[in-house]
Structures are given as structure tokens and as C-alpha cells.
C-alpha positions in Angstrom: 0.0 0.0 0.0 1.6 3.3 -0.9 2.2 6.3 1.3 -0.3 8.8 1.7 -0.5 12.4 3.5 -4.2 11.9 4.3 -4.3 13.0 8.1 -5.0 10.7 10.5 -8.2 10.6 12.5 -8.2 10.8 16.3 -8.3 7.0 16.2 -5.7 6.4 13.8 -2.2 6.1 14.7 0.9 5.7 12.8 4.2 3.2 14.6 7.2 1.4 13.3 6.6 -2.9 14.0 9.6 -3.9 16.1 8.7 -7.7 15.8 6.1 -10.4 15.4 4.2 -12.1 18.3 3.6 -15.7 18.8 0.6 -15.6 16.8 2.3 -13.5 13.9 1.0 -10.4 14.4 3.2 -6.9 14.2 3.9 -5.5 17.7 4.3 -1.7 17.9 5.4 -0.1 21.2 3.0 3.1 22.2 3.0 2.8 25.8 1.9 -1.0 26.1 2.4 -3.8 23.0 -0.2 -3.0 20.3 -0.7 -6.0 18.4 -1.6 -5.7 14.9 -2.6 -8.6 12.5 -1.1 -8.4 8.9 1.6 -5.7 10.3 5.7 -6.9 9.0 8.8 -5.9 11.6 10.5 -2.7 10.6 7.4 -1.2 8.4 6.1 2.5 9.5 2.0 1.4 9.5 -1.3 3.4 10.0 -3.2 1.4 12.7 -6.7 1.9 14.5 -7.1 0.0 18.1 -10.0 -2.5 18.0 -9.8 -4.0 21.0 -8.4 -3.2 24.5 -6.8 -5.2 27.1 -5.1 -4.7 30.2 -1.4 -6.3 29.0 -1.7 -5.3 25.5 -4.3 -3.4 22.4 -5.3 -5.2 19.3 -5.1 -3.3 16.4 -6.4 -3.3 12.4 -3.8 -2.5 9.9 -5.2 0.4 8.2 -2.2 1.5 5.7 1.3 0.3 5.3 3.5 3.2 4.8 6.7 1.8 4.3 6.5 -1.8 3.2 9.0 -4.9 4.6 11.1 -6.2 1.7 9.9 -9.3 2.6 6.3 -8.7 1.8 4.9 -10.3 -0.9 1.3 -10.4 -2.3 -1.0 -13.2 -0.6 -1.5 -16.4 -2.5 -5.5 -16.9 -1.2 -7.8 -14.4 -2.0 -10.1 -14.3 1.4 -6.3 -13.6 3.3 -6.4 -10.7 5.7 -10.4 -11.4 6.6 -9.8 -15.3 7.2 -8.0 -15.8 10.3 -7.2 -19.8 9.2 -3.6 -17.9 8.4 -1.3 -15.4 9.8 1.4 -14.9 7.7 0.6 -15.2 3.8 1.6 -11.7 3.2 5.6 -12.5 4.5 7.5 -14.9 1.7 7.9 -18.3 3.1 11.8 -17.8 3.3 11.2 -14.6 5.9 8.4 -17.3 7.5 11.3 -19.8 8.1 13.7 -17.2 9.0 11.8 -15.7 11.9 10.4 -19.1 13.1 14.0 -20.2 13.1 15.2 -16.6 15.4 11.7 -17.0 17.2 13.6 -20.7 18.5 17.2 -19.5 18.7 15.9 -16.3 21.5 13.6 -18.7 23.1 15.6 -21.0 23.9 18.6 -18.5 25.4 15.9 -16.3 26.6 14.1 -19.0 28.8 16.5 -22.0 28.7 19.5 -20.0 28.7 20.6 -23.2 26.4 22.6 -23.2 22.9 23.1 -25.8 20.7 26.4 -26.7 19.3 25.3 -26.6 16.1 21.9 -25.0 14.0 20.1 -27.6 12.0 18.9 -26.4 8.8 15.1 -25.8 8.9 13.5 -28.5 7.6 10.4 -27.2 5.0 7.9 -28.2 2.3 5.2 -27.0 -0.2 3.4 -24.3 1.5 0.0 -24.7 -0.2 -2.4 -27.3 0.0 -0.6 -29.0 3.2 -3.7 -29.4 5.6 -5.2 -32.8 6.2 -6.8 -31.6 9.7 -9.2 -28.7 10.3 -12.1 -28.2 11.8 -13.8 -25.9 9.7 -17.2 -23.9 11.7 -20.8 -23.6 10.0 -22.5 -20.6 10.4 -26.5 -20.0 9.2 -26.4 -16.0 8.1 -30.2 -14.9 8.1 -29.6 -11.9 6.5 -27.8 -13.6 3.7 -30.0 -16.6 3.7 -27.1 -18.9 3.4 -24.3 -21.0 5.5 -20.7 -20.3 5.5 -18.5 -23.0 6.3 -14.5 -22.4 6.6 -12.4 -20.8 9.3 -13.3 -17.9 11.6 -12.7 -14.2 10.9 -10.0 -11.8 12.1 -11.1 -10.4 14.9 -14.1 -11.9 14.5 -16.2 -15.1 16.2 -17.7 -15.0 12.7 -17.5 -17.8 9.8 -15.5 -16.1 7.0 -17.2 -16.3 3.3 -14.7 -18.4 1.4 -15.0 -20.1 -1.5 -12.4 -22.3 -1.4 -9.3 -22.6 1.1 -5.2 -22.2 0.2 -3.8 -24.1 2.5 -6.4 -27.1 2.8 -5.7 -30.9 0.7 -6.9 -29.8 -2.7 -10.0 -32.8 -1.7 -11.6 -30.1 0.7 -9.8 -26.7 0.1 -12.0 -26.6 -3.8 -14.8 -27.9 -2.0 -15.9 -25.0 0.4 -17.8 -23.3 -1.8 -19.7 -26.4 -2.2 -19.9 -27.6 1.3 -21.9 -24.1 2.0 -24.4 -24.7 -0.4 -25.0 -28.1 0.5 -25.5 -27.3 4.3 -27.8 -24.4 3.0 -29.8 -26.9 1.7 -30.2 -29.1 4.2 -33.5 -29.1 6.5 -31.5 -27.9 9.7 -29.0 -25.2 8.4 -28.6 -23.5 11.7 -28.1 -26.6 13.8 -25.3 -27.4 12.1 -22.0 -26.0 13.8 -19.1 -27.3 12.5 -17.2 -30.0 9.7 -14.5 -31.9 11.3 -11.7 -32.8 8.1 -9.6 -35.8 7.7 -7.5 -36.8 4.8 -5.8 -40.0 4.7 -3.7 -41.7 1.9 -6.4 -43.3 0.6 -9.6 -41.2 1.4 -11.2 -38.2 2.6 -13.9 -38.0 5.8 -15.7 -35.2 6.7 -17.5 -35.4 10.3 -21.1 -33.3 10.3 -21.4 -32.7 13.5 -25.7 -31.9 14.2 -27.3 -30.6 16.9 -31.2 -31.8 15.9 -31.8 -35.0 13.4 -31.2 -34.7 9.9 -34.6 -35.7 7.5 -34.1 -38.9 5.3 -33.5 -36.1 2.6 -31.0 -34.6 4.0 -28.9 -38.0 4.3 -30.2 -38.4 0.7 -28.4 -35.2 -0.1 -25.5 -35.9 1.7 -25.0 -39.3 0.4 -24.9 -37.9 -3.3 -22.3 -35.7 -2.2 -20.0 -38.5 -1.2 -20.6 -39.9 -4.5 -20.0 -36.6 -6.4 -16.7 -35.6 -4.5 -15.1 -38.8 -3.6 -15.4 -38.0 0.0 -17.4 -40.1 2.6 -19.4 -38.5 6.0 -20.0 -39.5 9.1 -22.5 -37.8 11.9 -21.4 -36.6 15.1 -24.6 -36.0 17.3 -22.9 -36.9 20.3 -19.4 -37.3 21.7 -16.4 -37.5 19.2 -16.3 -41.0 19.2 -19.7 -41.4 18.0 -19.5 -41.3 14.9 -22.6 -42.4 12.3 -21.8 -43.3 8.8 -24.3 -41.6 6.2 -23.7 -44.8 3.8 -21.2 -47.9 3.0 -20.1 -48.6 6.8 -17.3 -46.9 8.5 -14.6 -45.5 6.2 -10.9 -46.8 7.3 -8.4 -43.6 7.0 -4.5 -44.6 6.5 -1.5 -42.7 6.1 2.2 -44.4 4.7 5.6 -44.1 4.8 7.0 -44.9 2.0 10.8 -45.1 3.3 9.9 -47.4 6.4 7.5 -49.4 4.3 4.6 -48.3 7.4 0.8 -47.9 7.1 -0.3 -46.3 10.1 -4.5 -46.7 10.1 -6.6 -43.8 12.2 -10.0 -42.6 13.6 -11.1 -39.1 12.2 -10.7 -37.5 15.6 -7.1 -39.1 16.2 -4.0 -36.8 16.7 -2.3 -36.6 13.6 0.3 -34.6 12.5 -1.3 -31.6 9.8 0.9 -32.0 7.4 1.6 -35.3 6.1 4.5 -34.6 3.7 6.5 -32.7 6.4 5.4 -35.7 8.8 7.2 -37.5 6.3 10.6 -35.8 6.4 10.1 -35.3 10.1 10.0 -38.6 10.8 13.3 -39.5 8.5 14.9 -36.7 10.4 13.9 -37.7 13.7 15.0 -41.1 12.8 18.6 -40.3 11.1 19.5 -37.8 14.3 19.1 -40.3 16.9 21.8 -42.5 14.8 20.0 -46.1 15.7 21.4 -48.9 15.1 20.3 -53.0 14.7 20.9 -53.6 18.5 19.3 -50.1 19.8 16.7 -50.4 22.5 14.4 -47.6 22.0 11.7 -45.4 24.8 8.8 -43.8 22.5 7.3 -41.0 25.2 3.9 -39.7 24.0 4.2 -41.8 21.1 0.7 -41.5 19.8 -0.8 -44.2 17.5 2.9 -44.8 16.3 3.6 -42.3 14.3 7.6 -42.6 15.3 7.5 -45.5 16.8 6.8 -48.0 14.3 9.4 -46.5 12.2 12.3 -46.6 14.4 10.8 -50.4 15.1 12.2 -51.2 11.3 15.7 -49.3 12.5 16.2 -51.0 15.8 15.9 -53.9 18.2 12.7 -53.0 20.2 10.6 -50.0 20.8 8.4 -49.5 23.8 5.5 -46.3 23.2 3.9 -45.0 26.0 0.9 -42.6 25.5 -2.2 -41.2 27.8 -4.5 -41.8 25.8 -6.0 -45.6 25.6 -7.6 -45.6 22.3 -4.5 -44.6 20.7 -2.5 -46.6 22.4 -5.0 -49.7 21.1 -4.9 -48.1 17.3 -0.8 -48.7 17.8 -0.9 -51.5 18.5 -3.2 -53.1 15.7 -0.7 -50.8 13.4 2.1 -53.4 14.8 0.1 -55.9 13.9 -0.6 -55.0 10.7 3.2 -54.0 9.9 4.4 -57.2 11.3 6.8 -55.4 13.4 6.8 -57.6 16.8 9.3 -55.6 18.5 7.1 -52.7 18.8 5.1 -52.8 22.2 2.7 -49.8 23.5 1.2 -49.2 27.2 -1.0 -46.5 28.1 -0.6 -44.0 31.2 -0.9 -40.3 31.8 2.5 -38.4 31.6 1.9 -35.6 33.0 1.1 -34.7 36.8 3.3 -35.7 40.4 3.2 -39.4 40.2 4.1 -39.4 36.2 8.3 -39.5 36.8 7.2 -43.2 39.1 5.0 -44.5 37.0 6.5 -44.1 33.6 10.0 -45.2 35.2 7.9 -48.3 36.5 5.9 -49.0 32.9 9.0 -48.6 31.2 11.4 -50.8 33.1 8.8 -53.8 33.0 8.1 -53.5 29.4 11.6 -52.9 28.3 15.3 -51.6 28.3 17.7 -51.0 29.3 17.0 -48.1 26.6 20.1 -46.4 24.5 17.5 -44.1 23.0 15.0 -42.2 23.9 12.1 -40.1 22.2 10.0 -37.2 23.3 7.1 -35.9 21.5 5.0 -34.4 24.2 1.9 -31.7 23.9 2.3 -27.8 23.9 2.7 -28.1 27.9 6.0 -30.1 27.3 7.7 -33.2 29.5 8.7 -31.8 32.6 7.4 -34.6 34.3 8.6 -37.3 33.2 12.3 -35.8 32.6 13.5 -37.5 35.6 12.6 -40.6 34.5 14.4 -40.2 31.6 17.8 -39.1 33.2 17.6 -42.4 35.2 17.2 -44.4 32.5 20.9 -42.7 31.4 20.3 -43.4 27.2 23.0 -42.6 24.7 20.8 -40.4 22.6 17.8 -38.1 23.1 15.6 -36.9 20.3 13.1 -34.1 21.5 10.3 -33.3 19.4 8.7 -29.9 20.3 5.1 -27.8 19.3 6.2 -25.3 21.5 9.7 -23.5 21.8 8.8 -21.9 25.7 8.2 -25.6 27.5 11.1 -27.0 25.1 13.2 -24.4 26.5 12.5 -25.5 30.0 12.9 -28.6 29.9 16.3 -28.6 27.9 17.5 -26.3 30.7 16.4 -29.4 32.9 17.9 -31.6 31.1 21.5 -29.8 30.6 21.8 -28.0 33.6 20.3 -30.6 36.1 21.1 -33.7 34.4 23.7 -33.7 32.5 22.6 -33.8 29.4 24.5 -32.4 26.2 22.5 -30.4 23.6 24.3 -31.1 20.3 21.9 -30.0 17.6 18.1 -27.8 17.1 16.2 -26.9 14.4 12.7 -25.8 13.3 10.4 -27.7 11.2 7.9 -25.8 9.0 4.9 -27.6 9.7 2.0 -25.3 9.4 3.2 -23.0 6.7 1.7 -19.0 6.7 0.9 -19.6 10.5 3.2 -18.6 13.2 3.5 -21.6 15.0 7.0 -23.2 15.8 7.6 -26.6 16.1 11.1 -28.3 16.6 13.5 -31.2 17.5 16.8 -30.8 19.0 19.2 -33.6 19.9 20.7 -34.4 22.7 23.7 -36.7 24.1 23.3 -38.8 28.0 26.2 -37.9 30.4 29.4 -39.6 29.3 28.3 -40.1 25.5 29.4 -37.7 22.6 32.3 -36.6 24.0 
């Protein structure tokens, strides 16, 4: 947007971005932090506050009056009033590069930790990516019509898309559709959200309903699957029950080609977003912790195997321990399925006092003594269980991170109360044009690496 001398109104304010936040929106200092989405560090912006609050404003971008070098013209047209992304407007090498400084301060801000050496950032196709969402449904009355896609700006409000950038092409050209369809259907505004799932091999879309849909509207919805390629299932009640509209229950898989895995899942399963970068993730994850045909491996949080059964094909056995018990049972049928017999899985909660105790416990009966050891925990990290780890003294520690403030702590613990070595850290760009960092840094036991 070019310069202008138009004179500001009493609202309006003009500030110089100093940096992003941690959900990529400019920061301006004026007193307190104004935030302000679709604002670049080091342009001069116009800006009008939109909402208060008592650590920090949030502000609209009204006019940028010096641009970023780095800015470059949105690929999706509905950018800037769909909130599904942050950072289209920055070029996906300035994306990398301040994810990758967004980890480096982190971790010597918080952890006071550096690596010995900077992995290259790991990245992929930026468009197209998504294989979970969960996109909300919104009946407008003034417009006579549903919108389904990802909220507003600013807004609690369903944006009017037509179709979606960063989605799997097998829902992103759909949206347009999938509004008109739930127009049509006898309950419009009892219908709040579509939960999406891609696999390998198919596409599932979960309706959820708040009232019962007519035999017409299954009619409807039925020719849809047929149309698309896609198949649904009703959610009326909890996440795990799940109605198909036709054909029984739809089995979603993912592979990895370079492990020769299938990994089978349920539509509301934790799966990583993107599969190609899952891909290369994993074949980082596995080439950094440097296994070997006698390595005796500890999968923490492990999922529905995601790592584990991988590193079963590299090594001698692999024990996965996760919280939750349906994954945990969806693991172990996909070691069953892959033949791999020296993968094993137990389920128990990681996180709280007694998690240290009884992970050390599950983990000594089911296994070891371990020369590796893998973390993959949620956002709030694995502080917990960190002492467990440091007692079971293994050669090599791979830490796979969704958040660089708990992975800074609990490298800090691991370095400066245990010992540990921090050899390597990287990002990987997951979830291109948003702002979230994830990681994996390496890590060698006292006495190893030297």
C-alpha cells in the first residue's frame, strides 16, 4: 500500500513494527504492546485499536506506509479477513527465517541453552498442506445462506470463502460447495461445525448436528460422497460417535513410503497436519538419533505410532507410551498390521506428580535397558517425566517440540540438572503462513558424545 499524507483521524495512529508475536502479528510499542494482524517488523503502519486489554491493544492495519522487503502479495484471496492464516503476506523464506530466530531467542531467553550446532530448517510445499481442520458452519439470516470455513479476524464469525489455500486440494475446492450443501439441508442453523480428515487413501468429513437430519438430507448428503469422492460421518454426540451416512465406517490410513509403514486412524485421532512434512520429520527424527540394529528404544507420547513404528524397522525394540488408551490400542493393531513384533505400547498419563514413578515403572517392566530415547509431548512439554528419563541414562535423546517456551525449560532441565548435552536444534515448518514453531533438538546422556 503506498504512502499517503491523508491526516489521521483521532483514532488512527501511525508506529514502526519492532517484531512479530507468537501468533504472527506486528507488535508496535505506544505505551503497552499493540498488536496488529497483517503488520511486518521494521514497516512505519497506519493502525486503529479494535480492542483493548489490560497487558496489550489489538489493532487493524489500516495503511502500510513503508512496506517490509519481505512482503509479498497473498497467495488466497479471502487472506487478511480469514484468520485460518497469519502470515501469507511475508515470503515463506522470511516465515522460516523468523520461526528459526523465534527458536534461537527462546531457547537462550528461557532456557539459557545453545546448541552446538543450527540444523537447517526442515520445509515443504506451503499450499495445500492441511489434512486436519475443523472448519465452523454458520447459518447468516440476513444472507439466507451458510458459510463453512475458518473464523474471521477479529471476529467469532464464519468467513465467506469459497475455497481454502492451504487445505488438501479434496476439501480446500470444496468449500464453496460444502456451504451450499448445508444451505440446503433441513437444519441449516443446527449445524455448527465439519471436522476434516484426509488419509492416503480417502477423505472424511465429520457433520457434526445438533437436531436430526430428515431422510433427505442424508439423501443429499449421500450424493455428495458420491459426487466428490469423499465419505461422511454424523457426530450427534461425543467425538467417538461417529454415524456413517452410507457404505459402513470409512478406514483412514496414512504411509511411509521409506519405512515401508501404514499407520490406520480414527477421524478424531492426533495426527500430524501435514503429512508430507510428517514424512521428512519422521526421517529426520529417525537419522538424528543415529539407531542402530541392537538399539533399545523409549517412545514418550508416542501416539498411534507415528515414530515409533518407524524406528521399530531401524532397531531392536521400541516401547511407546501414551495417555490416551484408544490410541495406544490403534498402535498397537498398526504393529500388527506391519508385522513389526518388537514394537510394544502401554497407556498411562505423563503428565502430573506421580508421572516420573510411574512411567519409570511401565517402562522398566516393558523394556530396556533403553540407548535411545524419544519425546514428542503436547504444547505443555515433558517436565514430568524428565526425571525418569535421566535415570534411565540413554545414549541419545531426540526431542520433538510444538512449542519453543516448554522446550526451552525442559532442555534447561535436562543440561543443567542432568547432565545432558544439547548437540543440535532446528525448526520444522509444519504449518506453513501460520506462526506456530515446532522443533526437535538432539541431545547426548552424560558420558556419550564426547
Amino acid at each position: 500500500m503506498a504512502a499517503s499524507t491523508a491526516q489521521l483521524s483521532s483514532a488512527d495512529t501511525q508506529g514502526r513494527v519492532e517484531a512479530l508475536n507468537h501468533d504472527g502479528w506486528g507488535v508496535v510499542r505506544a505505551g503497552k504492546a499493540v498488536f496488529v494482524a497483517g503488520a511486518l517488523p521494521g514497516e512505519l503502519i497506519e493502525y486503529r485499536i479494535r480492542r483493548r486489554q489490560r497487558s496489550h491493544d489489538e489493532a487493524e492495519l489500516l495503511r502500510v506506509i513503508e512496506p517490509s522487503a519481505d512482503r509479498v502479495e497473498p497467495p488466497c484471496a479471502h487472506f487478511g479477513k480469514c484468520g485460518g492464516c497469519a502470515l501469507q503476506h511475508l515470503s515463506p523464506d522470511a516465515q522460516r527465517g523468523i520461526k528459526d530466530q523465534m527458536l534461537r531467542e527462546t531457547l537462550r531467553r528461557i532456557g539459557k541453552v545453545e546448541p552446538e550446532q543450527w540444523l537447517e530448517p526442515l520445509s515443504g510445499e506451503p499450499a495445500g498442506y492441511r489434512r486436519r481442520a475443523r472448519l465452523g458452519a454458520r447459518y447468516v439470516h440476513a444472507k439466507q445462506r451458510s458459510l463453512v470455513g475458518f473464523r474471521e479476524r477479529l471476529s467469532s464469525y464464519v468467513a465467506a470463502i469459497d475455497r481454502c489455500h492451504v487445505l488438501r486440494a479434496e476439501v480446500g475446492e470444496l468449500i464453496g460447495e460444502l456451504s451450499a450443501l448445508v444451505t440446503s439441508l433441513s437444519i441449516p442453523t443446527r449445524i455448527p461445525q465439519i471436522e476434516v480428515a484426509v488419509g492416503d487413501n480417502t477423505t472424511v468429513l465429520v457433520l457434526r448436528t445438533l437436531s436430526p437430519l430428515s431422510a433427505e438430507d442424508r439423501a443429499k448428503l449421500a450424493a455428495f460422497e458420491t459426487q466428490h469422492g469423499v465419505k461422511w460421518l454424523l457426530q450427534a454426540g461425543s467425538p467417538q460417535q461417529l454415524e456413517p451416512v452410507s457404505n459402513g465406517a470409512p478406514d483412514l490410513w496414512y504411509e511411509m513410503p521409506d519405512f515401508d509403514v501404514r499407520l490406520h486412524f480414527q477421524p478424531a485421532d492426533f495426527i500430524q497436519v501435514n503429512g508430507d512434512m510428517n514424512r521428512r520429520l519422521v526421517g529426520r527424527v529417525v537419522e538424528l538419533l543415529e539407531l542402530t540394529p541392537e538399539a533399545r528404544v523409549l517412545d514418550l507420547f508416542c501416539g498411534l505410532g507415528n515414530f515409533t513404528l518407524p524406528m521399530a524397522r531401524r532397531s531392536a525394540q521400541v516401547v511407546g507410551i501414551e495417555g490416551e488408551e484408544g490410541l495406544v490400542q490403534r498402535a498397537r493393531d498398526n504393529a500388527a498390521r506391519n508385522g513389526l513384533a518388537n514394537a510394544s505400547f502401554a497407556a498411562a498419563n505423563l503428565a502430573g506428580e506421580e508421572a516420573a514413578e510411574r512411567c519409570l515403572l511401565l517402562a522398566q517392566r516393558l523394556g530396556g535397558p533403553y540407548s535411545h530415547v524419544l519425546l514428542d509431548p503436547p504444547r505443555t512439554g515433558a517436565a514430568e517425566v524428565l526425571p525418569t528419563v535421566a535415570r534411565l541414562a540413554p545414549r541419545r535423546l531426540v526431542y520433538v517440540s510444538c512449542h519453543p517456551g516448554s522446550l526451552a525449560r525442559d532442555l534447561a532441565i535436562l543440561v543443567t540438572a542432568h547432565g545432558f548435552r544439547l548437540r543440535s536444534a532446528g525448526i520444522v515448518d509444519m504449518f506453513p503462513h501460520t506462526s506456530h514453531v515446532e522443533s526437535v533438538a538432539v541431545l547426548d546422556g552424560p558420558g556419550y558424545g564426547a
